[in-house]
C-alpha positions in Angstrom: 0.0 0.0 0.0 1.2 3.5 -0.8 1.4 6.5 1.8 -1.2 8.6 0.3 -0.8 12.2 0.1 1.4 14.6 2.4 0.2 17.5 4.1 2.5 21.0 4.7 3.3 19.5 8.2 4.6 15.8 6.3 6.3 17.3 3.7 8.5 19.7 5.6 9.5 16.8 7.9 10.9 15.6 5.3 13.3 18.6 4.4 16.4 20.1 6.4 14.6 21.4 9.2 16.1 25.3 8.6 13.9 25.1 5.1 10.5 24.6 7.2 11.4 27.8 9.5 12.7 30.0 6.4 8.9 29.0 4.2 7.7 29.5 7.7 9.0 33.3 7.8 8.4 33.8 4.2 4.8 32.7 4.2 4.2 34.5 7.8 5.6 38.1 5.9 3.5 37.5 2.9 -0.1 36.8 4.8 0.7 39.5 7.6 2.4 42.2 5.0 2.1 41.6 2.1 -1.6 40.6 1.3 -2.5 44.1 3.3 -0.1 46.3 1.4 -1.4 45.1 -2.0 -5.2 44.9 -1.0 -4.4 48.8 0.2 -2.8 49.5 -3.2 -6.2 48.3 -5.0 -8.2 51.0 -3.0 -11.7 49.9 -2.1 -13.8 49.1 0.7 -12.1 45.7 1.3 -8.5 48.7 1.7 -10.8 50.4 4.5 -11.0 47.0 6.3 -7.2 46.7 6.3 -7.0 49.6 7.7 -8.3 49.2 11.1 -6.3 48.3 13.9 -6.6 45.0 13.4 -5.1 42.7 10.2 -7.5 39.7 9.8 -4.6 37.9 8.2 -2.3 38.5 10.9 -3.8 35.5 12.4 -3.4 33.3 9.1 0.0 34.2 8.9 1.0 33.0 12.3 -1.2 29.8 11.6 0.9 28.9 9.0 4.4 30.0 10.7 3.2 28.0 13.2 3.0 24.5 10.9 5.7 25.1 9.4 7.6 25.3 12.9 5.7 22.0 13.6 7.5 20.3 10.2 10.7 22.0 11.0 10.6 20.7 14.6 9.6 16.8 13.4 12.2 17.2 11.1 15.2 18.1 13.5 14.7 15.4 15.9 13.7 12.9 12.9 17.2 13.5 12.0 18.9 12.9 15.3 17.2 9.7 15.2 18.0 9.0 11.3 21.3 9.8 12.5 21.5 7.2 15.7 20.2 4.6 13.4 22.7 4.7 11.5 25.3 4.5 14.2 23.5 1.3 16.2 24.2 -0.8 13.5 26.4 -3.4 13.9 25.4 -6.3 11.6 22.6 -7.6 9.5 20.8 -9.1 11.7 20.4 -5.4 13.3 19.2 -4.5 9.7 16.9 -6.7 9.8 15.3 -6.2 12.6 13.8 -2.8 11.2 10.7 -2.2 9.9 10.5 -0.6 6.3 10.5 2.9 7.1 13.1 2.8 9.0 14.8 0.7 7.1 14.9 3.2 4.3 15.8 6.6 6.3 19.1 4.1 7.2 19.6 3.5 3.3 19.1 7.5 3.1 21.1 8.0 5.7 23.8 6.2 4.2 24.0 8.2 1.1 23.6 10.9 3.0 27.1 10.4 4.7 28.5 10.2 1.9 27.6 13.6 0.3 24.3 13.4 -1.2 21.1 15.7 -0.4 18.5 12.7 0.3 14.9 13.6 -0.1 12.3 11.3 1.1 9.3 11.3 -1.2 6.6 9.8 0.3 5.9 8.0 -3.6 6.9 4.1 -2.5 5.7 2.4 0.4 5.8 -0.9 1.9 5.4 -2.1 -1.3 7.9 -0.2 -2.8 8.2 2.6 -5.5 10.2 5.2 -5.4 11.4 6.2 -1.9 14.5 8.4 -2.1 15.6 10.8 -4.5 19.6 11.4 -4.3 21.2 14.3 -6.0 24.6 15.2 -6.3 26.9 17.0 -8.9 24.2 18.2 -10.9 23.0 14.3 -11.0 19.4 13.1 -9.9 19.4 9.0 -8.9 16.3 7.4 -7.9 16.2 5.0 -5.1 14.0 2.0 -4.3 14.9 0.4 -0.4 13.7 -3.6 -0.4 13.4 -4.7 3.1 13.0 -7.9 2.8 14.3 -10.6 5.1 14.0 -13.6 3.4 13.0 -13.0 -0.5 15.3 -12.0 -3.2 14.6 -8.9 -5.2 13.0 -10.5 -8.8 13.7 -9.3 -12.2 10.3 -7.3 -12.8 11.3 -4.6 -10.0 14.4 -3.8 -11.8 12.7 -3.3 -14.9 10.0 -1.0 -13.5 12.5 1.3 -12.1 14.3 1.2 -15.2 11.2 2.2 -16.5 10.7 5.1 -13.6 14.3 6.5 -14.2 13.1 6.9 -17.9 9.8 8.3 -17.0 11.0 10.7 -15.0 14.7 11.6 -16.8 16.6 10.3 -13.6 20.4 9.6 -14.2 20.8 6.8 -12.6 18.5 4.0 -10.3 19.7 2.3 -7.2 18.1 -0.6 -5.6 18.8 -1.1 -1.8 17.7 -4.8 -0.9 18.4 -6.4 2.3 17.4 -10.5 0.6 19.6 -9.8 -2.3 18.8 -9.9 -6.4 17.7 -12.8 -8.3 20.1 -14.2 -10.7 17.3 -12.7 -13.9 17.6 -9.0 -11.9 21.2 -9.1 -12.1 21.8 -9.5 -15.9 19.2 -7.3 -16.5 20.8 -4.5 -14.6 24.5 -5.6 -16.3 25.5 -2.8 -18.9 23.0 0.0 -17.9 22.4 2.7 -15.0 21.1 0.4 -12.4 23.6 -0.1 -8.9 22.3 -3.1 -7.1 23.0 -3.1 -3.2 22.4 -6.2 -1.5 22.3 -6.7 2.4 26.6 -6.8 2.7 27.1 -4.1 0.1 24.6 -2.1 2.4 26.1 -2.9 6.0 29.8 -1.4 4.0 27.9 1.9 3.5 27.0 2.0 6.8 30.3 1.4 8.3 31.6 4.0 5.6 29.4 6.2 6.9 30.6 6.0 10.9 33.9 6.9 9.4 33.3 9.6 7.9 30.9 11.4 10.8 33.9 10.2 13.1 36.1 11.9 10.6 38.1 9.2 9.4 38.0 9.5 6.0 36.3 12.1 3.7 32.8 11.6 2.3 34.1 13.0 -1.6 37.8 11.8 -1.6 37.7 8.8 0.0 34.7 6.6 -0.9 33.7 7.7 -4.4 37.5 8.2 -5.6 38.4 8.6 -9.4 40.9 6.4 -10.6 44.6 8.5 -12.1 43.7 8.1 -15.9 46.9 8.8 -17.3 49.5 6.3 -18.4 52.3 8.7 -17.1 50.9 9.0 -13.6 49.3 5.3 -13.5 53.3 3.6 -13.2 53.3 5.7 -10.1 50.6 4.1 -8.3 51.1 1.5 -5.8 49.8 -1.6 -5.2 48.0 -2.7 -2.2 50.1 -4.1 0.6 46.7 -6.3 1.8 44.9 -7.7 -1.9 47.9 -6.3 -4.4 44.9 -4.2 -6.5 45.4 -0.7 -7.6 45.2 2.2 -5.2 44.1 5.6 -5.1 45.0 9.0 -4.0 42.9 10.0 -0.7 43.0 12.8 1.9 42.5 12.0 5.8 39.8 15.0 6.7 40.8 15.8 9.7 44.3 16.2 9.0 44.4 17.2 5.6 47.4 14.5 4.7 47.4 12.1 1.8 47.7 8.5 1.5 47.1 5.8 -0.7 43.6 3.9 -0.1 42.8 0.7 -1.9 40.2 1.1 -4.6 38.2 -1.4 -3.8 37.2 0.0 0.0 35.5 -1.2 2.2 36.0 -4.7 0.6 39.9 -4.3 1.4 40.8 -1.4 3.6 44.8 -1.7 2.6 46.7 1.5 2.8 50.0 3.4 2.1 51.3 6.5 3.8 
């Protein structure tokens, strides 16, 4: 079953909480100022009304600074607790033991550590859909979160949010399921702009995430990295000291020093001064 439609309150929750006070502020000036001030321009007897001492949409205006402050509120501490979810989990088993929604603010969570603005849309449900909407670098990704236990991910979801990502000119698709893929949903998604994240690939992003909140690596430099392209610079690479694979070029934030990180992190976690 789907969510059904937001109200003002549901849909700011869902936003950094600053956005609900600023449409809060905005919305509070225009009802309380600026309604008056252009009803007094037009003249009239509905002018003489505004006139008196008191503003009948004075009261409106706070009304509706008032649910926005209500949105901006549910979204503050919603995010605290996004936050602790994320930091509480120490296994699958822990992942498992969520329920669906909270199982996808941990998936937007997640992404969110590592650099992306994460909006929740309300659009998917327990049944799925689209739940998050990623963007980053100019890039929109659409996000489906599977939390199922004991059931693979078939074929026929893939294709529908192929079909979604085309619908609604998204970049890319990424499909967050806790069972896994079918063997069917992973050919299909071979060769195109589909990212399949199982239940392991998952519990990485979440422990990539601890690290960089705790400041141990960078969200930009040190998860997403981009390979040295150049044949001049690639005989100066390094191999890993743990899985002998080809390393990249990272910077410890808190610090600001450089080392070499193995490219296939978390997987192997082999480094080089």
């Amino acid at each position: 079953m789907g969510r059904g439609k937001r109200n003002l309150i549901d849909a700011l929750a869902g936003l950094p909480w600053p956005v609900g006070l600023v449409v809060g502020a905005l919305g509070y000036l225009t009802l309380a100022h600026g309604v008056p001030m252009g009803v007094a321009r037009q003249g009239g007897l509905l002018a003489q009304a505004f006139a008196g001492a008191s503003n009948p949409f004075s009261l409106l205006g706070w009304l509706f600074f008032g649910m926005c402050a209500i949105g901006a509120l549910a979204s503050f501490f919603n995010a605290r607790r996004t936050r602790r979810l994320l930091d509480t989990r120490t296994g699958l088993e822990s992942i498992a033991a969520l329920g669906w929604r909270d199982f996808e603010r941990l998936v937007g969570e997640a992404f969110r550590r590592r650099g992306y603005s994460v909006e929740e849309t309300g659009l998917g449900g327990a049944d799925g859909g689209i739940d998050l909407i990623l963007r980053r670098d100019g890039r929109r990704i659409l996000v489906q979160c599977k939390q199922w236990r004991r059931e693979r991910v078939p074929v026929n979801v893939v294709r529908e949010m192929y079909g979604l990502m085309a619908h609604h000119r998204a970049d890319e698709v990424r499909i967050a399921a806790l069972g896994g893929f079918t063997p069917d949903a992973e050919r299909f998604a071979e060769g195109k702009r589909i990212e399949l994240i199982d239940g392991s690939n998952l519990l990485a992003m979440i422990e990539e995430g601890r690290a960089v909140s705790s400041g141990e690596i960078d969200a930009r430099s040190r998860i997403e990295p981009k390979l040295v392209e150049t044949a001049g610079k690639l005989k100066d690479v390094p191999s890993c000291p743990r899985c002998g694979g080809t390393m990249v070029h990272r910077v410890n934030r808190r610090n600001g020093n450089g080392f070499w990180g193995c490219s296939t992190f978390p997987a192997c976690k082999g480094i080089r001064n």
